[in-house]
ZAMARGU-4260 file (C-alpha; in steps of 0.2 Angstrom, whole numbers, plus 5000, padded with zeros to 4 digits):
<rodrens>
0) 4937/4858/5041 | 4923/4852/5028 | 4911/4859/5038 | 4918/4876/5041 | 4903/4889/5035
5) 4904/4909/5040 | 4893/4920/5032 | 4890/4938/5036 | 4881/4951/5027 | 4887/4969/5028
10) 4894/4984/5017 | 4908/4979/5006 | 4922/4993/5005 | 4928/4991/4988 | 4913/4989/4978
15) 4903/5003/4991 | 4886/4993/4993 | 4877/4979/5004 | 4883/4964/5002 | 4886/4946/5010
20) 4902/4940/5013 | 4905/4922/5015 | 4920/4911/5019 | 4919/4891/5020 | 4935/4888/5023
25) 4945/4894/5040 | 4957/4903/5031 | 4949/4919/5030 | 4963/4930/5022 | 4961/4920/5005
30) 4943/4914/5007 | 4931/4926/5018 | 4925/4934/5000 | 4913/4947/4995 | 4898/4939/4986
35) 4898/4953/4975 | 4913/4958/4970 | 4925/4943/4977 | 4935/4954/4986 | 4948/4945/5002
40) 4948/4955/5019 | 4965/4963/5015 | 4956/4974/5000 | 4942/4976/5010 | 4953/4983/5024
45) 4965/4994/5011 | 4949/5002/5003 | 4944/5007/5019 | 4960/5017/5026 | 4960/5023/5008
50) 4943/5029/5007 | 4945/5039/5024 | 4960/5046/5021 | 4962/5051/5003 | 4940/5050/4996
55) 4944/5059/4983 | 4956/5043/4975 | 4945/5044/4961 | 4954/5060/4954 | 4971/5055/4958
60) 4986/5050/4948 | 4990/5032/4954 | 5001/5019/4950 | 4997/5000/4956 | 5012/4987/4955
65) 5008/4969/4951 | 4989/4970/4951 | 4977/4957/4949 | 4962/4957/4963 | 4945/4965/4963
70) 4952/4981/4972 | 4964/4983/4957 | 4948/4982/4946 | 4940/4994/4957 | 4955/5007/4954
75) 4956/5004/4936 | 4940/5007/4935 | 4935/5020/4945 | 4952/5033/4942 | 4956/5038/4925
80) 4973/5043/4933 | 4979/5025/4936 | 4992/5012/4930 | 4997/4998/4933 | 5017/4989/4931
85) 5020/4971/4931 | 5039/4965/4935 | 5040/4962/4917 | 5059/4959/4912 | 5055/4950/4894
90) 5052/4966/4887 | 5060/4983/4889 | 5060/4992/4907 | 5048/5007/4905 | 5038/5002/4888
95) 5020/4995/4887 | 5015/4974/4885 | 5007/4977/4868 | 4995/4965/4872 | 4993/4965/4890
100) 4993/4984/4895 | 5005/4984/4910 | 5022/4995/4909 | 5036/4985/4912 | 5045/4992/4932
105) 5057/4984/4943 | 5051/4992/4958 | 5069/4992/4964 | 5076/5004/4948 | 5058/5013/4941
110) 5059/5021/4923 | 5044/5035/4931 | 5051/5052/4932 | 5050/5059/4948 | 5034/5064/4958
115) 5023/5057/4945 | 5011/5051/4956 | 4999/5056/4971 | 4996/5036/4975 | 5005/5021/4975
120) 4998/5004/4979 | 5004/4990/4984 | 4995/4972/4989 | 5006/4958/4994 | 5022/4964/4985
125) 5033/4971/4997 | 5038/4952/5003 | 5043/4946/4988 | 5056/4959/4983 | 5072/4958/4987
130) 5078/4974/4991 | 5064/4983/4999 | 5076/4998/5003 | 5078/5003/4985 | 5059/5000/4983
135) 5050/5012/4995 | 5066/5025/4990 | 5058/5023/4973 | 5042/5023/4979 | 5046/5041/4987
140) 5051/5048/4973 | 5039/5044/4963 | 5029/5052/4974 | 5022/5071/4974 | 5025/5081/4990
145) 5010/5075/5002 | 5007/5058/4991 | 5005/5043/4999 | 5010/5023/4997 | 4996/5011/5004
150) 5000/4995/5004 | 4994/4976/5010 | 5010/4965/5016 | 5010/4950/5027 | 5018/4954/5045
155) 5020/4936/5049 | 5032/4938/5065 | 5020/4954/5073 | 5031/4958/5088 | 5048/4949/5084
160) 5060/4956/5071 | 5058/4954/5052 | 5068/4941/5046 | 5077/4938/5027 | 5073/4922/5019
165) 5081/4926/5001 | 5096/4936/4995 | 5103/4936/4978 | 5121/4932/4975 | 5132/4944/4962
170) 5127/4932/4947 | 5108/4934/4952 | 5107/4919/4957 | 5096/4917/4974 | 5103/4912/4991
175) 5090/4903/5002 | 5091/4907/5019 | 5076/4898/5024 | 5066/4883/5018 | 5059/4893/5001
180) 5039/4900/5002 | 5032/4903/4987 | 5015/4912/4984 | 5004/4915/4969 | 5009/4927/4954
185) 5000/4929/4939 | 5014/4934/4931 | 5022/4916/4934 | 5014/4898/4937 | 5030/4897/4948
190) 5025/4908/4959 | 5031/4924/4970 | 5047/4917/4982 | 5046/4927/4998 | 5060/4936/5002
195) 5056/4942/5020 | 5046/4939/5033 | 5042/4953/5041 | 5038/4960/5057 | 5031/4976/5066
200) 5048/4984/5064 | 5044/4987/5046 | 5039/5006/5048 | 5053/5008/5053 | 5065/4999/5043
205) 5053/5009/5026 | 5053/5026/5036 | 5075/5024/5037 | 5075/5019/5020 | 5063/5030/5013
210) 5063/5045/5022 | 5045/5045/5025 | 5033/5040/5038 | 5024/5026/5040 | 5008/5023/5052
215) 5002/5003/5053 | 4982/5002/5052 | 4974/4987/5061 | 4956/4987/5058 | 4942/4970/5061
220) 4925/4974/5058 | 4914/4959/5053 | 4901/4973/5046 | 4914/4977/5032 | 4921/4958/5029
225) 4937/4963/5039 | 4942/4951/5050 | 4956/4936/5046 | 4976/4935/5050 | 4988/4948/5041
230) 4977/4960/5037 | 4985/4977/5042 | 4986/4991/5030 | 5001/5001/5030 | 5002/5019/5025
235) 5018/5030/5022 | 5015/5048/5018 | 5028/5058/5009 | 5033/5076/5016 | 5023/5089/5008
240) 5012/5101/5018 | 4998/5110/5013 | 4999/5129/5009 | 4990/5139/5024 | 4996/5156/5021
245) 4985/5171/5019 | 4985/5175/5036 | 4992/5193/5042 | 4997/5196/5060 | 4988/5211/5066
250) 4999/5227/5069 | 5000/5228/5088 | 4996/5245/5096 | 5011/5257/5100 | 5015/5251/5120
255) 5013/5267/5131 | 5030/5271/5142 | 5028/5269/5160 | 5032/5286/5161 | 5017/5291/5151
260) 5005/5278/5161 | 5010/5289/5176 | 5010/5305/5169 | 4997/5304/5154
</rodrens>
């Protein structure tokens, strides 16, 4: 549509001021972008769960796989307790790219000892791996007790099941399933195959897998830029709960017999 135009101003999430966000293309998941920082409506939509449920991100210890948009810049920016992995199997699992900075993870098998992190992010990731059972098992471990994974994934069939489109063989060689979808990675000018398409049954296919539990945010808001297709933020909170002792029952007084009410 050449003469598709849709330009709105409004407060931007990620980079937290006034801005416009404009879009002319119909495609607004990749195109409807923050004039300021060049943030899609999915960052827009993570920053905002992320910013009312955990505003103190900025002092927490997170690890981001497979970054590379502005809400990744954001993070790096913003939290001295982040870091970022890349799926990075020409150098060792676990060591550092010695020029370009991310640690080498399979998010299937990670290298990080356990509850190393209050924060785990995720954006578009989850549909390219192929054993997501393993990754949000990982993911919990990772975590500390009460941390949190928020993530961005695609639920292309909403309301019908989730469906596998790519397996690996025992050789690792990939089985298509279904005519192969590929989507940008920076890591590889082939691209990312997508391994599942998933639907509304994915909290719970991660709670199962993970053990923890999983709430799906929907959220449109043209005044924050939100507002296109697969935007939904999903959010899986590890078990931990919060230390509320301190309180003392009060020492209840002596009861009298009935024979004393009578008689007393």
């Amino acid at each position: 549509m050449a003469d598709f135009r849709l330009q709105v101003d409004g407060f931007c999430p990620v980079c937290e001021q006034q801005a416009s966000f404009l879009a002319t293309d119909p495609w607004l998941r990749d195109h409807f972008l923050c004039q300021s920082c060049n943030a899609q409506p999915r960052e827009r939509a993570l920053f905002s769960v992320l910013a009312q449920l955990r505003p103190d991100w900025r002092g927490l210890a997170i690890h981001e796989s497979s970054p590379g948009t502005a809400a990744s810049r954001r993070l790096a920016d913003q939290a001295p307790g982040y870091r970022f992995s890349q799926y990075d199997p020409s150098i060792p699992w676990g060591s550092v790219h010695p020029t370009g900075g991310w640690r080498a993870e399979d998010l299937e098998a990670q290298t990080f000892a356990d509850e190393s992190f209050d924060l785990v992010v995720t954006q578009d990731v989850m549909e390219h791996v192929f054993a997501p059972d393993l990754a949000v098992a990982e993911i919990a471990r990772t975590l500390k007790p009460g941390g949190m994974h928020i993530c961005t994934v695609p639920i292309v069939n909403k309301e019908k099941p989730s469906v596998r489109r790519a397996a690996r063989n025992a050789d690792g060689s990939v089985r298509h399933l279904l005519e192969p979808v590929y989507h940008g990675n920076p890591m590889d000018p082939n691209g990312s195959l997508v391994t599942i398409d998933w639907g509304y049954d994915i909290a719970a296919y991660w709670d199962a897998a993970s053990g923890m539990s999983t709430t799906i945010w929907t959220i449109e808001d043209l005044g924050r830029g939100i507002q296109a297709e697969y935007i939904e933020v999903l959010v899986s909170r590890k078990a931990g709960l919060p230390d509320l002792s301190g309180d003392v029952r009060p020492t209840a007084a002596p009861r009298r017999s009935l024979l004393g009410k009578l008689f007393g």
